[in-house]
C-alpha positions as CSV (number, residue, x, y, z in Angstrom):
1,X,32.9,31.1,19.1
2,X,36.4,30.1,17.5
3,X,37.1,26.2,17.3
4,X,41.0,25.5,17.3
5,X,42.6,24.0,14.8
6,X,44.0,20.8,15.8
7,X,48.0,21.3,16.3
8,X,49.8,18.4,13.2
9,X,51.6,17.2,16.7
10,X,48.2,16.4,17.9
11,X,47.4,15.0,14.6
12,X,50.5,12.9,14.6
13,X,50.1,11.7,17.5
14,X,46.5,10.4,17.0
15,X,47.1,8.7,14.0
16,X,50.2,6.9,15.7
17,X,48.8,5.3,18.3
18,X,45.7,4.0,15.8
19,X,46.2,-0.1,15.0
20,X,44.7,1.6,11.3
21,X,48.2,3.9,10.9
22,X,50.6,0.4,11.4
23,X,48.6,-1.4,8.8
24,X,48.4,1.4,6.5
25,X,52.5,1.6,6.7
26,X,53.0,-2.1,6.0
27,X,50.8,-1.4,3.2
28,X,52.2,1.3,1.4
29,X,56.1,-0.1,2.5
30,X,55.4,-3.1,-0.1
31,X,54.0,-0.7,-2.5
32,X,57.2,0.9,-2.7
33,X,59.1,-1.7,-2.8
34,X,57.0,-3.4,-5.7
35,X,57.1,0.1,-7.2
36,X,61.3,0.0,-6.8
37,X,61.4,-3.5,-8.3
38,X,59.5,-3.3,-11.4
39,X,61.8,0.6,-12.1
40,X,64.5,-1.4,-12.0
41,X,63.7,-4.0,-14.6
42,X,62.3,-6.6,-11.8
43,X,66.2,-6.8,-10.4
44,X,66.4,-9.7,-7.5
45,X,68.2,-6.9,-5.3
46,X,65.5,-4.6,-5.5
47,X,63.8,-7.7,-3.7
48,X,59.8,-5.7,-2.5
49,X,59.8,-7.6,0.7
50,X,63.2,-6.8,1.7
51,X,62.4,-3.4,1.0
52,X,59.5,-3.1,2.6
53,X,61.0,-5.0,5.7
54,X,63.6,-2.2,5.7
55,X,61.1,0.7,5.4
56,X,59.0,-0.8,8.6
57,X,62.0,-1.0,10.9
58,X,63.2,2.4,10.1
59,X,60.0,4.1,11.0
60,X,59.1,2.3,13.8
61,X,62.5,3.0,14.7
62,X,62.6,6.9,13.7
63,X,58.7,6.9,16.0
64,X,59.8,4.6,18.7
65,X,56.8,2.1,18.3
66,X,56.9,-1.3,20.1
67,X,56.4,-4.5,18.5
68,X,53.3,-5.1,20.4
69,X,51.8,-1.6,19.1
70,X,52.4,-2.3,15.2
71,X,51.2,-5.5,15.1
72,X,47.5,-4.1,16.5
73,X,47.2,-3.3,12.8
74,X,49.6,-5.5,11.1
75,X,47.6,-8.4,12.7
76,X,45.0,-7.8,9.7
77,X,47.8,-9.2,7.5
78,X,49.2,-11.7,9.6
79,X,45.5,-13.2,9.6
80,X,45.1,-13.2,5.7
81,X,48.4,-15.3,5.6
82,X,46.5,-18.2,6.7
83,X,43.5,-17.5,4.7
84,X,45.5,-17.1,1.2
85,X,47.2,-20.4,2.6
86,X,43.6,-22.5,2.8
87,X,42.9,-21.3,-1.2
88,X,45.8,-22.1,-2.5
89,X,43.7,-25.7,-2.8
90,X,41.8,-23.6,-5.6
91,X,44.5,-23.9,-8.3
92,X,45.8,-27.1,-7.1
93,X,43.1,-28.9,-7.9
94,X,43.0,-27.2,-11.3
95,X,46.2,-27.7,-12.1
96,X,46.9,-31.2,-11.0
97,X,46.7,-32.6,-13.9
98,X,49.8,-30.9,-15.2
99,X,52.6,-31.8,-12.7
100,X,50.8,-35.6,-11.9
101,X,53.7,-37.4,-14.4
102,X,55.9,-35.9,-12.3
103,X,54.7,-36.1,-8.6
104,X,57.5,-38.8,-7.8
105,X,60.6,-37.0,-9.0
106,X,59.1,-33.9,-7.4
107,X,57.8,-35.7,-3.8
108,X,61.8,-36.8,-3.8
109,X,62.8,-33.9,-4.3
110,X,60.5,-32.1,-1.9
111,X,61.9,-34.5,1.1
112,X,65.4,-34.4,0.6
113,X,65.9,-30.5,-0.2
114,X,63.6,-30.1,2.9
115,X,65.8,-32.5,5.3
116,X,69.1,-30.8,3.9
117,X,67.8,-27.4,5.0
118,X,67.1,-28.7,8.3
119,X,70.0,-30.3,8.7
120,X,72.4,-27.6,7.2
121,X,70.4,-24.6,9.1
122,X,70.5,-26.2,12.6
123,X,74.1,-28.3,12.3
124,X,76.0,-25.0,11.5
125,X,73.9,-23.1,14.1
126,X,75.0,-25.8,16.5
127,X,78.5,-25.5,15.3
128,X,78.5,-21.9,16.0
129,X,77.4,-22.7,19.2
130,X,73.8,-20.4,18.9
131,X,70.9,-20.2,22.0
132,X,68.9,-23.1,21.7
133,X,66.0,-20.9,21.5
134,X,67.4,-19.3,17.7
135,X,68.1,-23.9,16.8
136,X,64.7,-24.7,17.5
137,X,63.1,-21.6,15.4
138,X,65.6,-22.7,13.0
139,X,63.7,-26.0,12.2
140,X,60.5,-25.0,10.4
141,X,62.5,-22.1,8.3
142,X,62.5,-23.5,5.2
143,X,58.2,-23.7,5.1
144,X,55.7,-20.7,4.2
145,X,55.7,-18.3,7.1
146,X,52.2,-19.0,8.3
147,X,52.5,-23.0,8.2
148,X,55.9,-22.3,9.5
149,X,54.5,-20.6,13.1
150,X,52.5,-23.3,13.3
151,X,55.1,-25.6,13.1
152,X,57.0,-23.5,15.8
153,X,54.3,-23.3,18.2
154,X,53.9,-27.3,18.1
155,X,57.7,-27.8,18.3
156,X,57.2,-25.5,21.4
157,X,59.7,-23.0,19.4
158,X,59.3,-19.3,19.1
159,X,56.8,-18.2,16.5
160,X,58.4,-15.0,16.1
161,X,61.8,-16.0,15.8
162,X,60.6,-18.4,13.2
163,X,58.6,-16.2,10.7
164,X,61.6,-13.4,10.9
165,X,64.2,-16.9,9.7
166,X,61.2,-18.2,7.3
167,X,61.3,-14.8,5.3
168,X,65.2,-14.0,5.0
169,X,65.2,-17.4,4.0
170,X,62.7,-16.3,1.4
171,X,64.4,-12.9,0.9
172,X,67.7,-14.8,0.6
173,X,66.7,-17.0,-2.0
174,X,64.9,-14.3,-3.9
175,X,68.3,-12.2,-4.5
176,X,70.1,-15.1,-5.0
177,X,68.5,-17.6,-6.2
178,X,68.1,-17.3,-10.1
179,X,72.0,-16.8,-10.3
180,X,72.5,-20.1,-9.0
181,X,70.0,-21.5,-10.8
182,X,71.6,-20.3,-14.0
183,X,74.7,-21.1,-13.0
184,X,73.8,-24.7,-12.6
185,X,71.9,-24.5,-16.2
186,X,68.3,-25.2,-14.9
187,X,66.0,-24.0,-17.2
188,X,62.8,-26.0,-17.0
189,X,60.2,-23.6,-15.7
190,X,59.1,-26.6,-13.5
191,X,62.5,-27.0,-12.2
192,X,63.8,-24.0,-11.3
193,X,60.3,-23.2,-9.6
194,X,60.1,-26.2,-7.5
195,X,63.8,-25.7,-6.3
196,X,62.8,-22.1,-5.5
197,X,59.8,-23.7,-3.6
198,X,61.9,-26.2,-1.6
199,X,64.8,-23.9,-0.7
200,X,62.6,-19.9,-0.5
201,X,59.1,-20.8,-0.4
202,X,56.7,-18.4,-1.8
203,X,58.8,-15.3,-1.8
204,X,61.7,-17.2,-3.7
205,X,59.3,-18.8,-6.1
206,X,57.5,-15.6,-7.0
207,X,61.1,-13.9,-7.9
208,X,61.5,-17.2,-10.5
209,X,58.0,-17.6,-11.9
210,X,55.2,-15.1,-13.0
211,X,52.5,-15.4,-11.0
212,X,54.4,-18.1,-8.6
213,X,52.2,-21.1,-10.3
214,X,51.2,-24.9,-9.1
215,X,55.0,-26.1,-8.0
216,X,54.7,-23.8,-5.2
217,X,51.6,-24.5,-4.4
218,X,51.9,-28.1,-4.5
219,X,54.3,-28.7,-2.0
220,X,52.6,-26.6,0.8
221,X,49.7,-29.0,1.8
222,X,52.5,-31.7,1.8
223,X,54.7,-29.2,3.6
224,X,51.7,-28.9,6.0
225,X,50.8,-32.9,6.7
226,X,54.5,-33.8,6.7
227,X,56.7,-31.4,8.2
228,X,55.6,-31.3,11.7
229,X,56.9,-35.0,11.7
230,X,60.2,-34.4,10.1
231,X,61.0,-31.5,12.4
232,X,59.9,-33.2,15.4
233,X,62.2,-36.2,14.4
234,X,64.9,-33.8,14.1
235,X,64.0,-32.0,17.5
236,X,63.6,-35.2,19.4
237,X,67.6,-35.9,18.2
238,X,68.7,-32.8,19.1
């Protein structure tokens, strides 16, 4: 008896429609993009999230995959987000004692760079005259993309919406963000990586500092026990 060879078609079709194939893109997509940004001498434009996020949409647009059908297996990701989140209290407790002389200058500047991103993002958005649905994910932008959904989801905001604004923020600030900081002749490491922090979150500060180090994870747990309250001020004005 002669067995047939499965048809590639068939093939391709199986592994499409398998929550394993979507996570395996994602995957390999920020490969690539890692693998682009250290051949070009770590260069801000060859950003590895942008690039991956560019890869993704063009093959789920190229196979015509919903949303719905690539998170099935980018959900494995999405979960870890708030797992790396929780450890992050690892290295701030060992590291603590570095940054505690300057907690104060650093709380300050945490607040106020935090209010004016709120206030920038969501007064030119009103000025532009945007959907109220884009203003409200426009509040929690400037936080890590996990605490950030959270955020959303309590302000009654669009989760979604929020984590696609929370990482071109991030991307943004990546590309851009060491110019400026050069530009303005900030070259403490603890500067320039708390600024990164503040304005990009984690992907900004990982494009300034080597691995990303305590200022970003510093402000995150005050990210998390704060900002609901600050955006929910701002959201009860608006």
């Amino acid at each position: 008896m002669i067995h047939e060879q499965p048809q590639i078609a068939d093939i391709w079709v199986y592994l499409s429609g398998s929550p394993l194939f979507a996570l395996v893109i994602t995957l390999a997509a920020y490969q690539l993009g890692n693998l682009l940004y250290q051949r070009t001498n770590n260069n801000p434009f060859a950003n590895p999230v942008a690039i991956a996020v560019v890869l993704i949409a063009l093959v789920l647009y190229l196979m015509d995959m919903p949303y719905q059908k690539y998170f099935e297996g980018a959900q494995f990701v999405h979960f870890l987000l708030g797992t790396a989140t929780v450890a992050l209290a690892v290295p701030i407790y060992k590291g603590f004692s570095i940054l505690k002389t300057r907690l104060i200058p650093l709380t300050v500047a945490l607040l106020c760079g935090g209010v004016i991103s709120i206030a920038s993002a969501v007064g030119i958005a009103t000025f532009m005259g945007a959907d109220t649905t884009i203003i409200g994910a426009l509040y929690p932008k400037s936080v890590t993309t996990p605490i950030a959904m959270g955020i959303a989801e309590r302000l009654t905001a669009s989760p979604t919406l929020t984590a696609v604004f929370a990482v071109v923020t991030g991307i943004l600030g990546a590309i851009l963000g060491s110019s400026i900081l050069n530009l303005l002749g900030m070259n403490a490491w603890w500067q320039r990586g708390f600024a990164m922090g503040v304005a990009a979150h984690g992907i900004g500060t990982s494009m300034v500092l080597e691995p990303p180090g305590l200022l970003l994870f510093t402000r995150k747990p005050v990210y998390t026990l704060v900002w609901p309250w600050v955006c929910t001020a701002f959201w009860a004005q608006s």
